[in-house]
C-alpha positions, 0 to 999 in steps of 0.5 A: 476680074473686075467689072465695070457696071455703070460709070457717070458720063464724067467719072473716072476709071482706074487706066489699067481697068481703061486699057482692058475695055479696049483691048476687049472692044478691039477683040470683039469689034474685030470682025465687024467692019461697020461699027465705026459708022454706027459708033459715028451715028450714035454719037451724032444723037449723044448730048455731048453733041448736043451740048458742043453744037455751037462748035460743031455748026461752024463751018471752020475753026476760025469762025468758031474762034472769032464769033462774038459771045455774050459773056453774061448770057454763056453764063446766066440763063434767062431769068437766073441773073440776080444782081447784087453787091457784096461791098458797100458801094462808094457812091453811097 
């Protein structure tokens, strides 16, 4: 039998090891009607939540869709944006 014992929130799990996790969880979840609000709950406080707020506080996808985005702050944290040039400008 292989176990898993910690896996990174973005690493990847051979299917077949996958398939025998929810087999399993299915078994064992089988008698406790409840384990989908709790599941909900928890992940309501998960980081991925956190990080996909914006998303989530839409009140519809088209809202979401059709917000104005900042490219340069989704992508600079304030006070990481350093300019520079890597050709020589032609104005020179």
């Amino acid at each position: 039998m292989i176990r898993i014992t910690v896996v990174d929130p973005t690493g990847e799990v051979p299917y077949h090891l996958v398939q025998q996790f929810w087999k399993s969880a299915d078994r064992e979840l089988a008698d406790d009607p409840s384990w989908g609000e709790r599941a909900g709950a928890f992940s309501i406080e998960s980081l991925g939540v956190q990080l996909y707020r914006g998303i989530l506080l839409r009140r519809s996808p088209g809202e979401f869709l059709t917000q104005s985005v900042s490219l340069f702050q989704l992508c600079y944290r304030p006070g990481d944006g350093d300019a520079f040039c890597n050709w020589e400008p032609r104005w020179r």
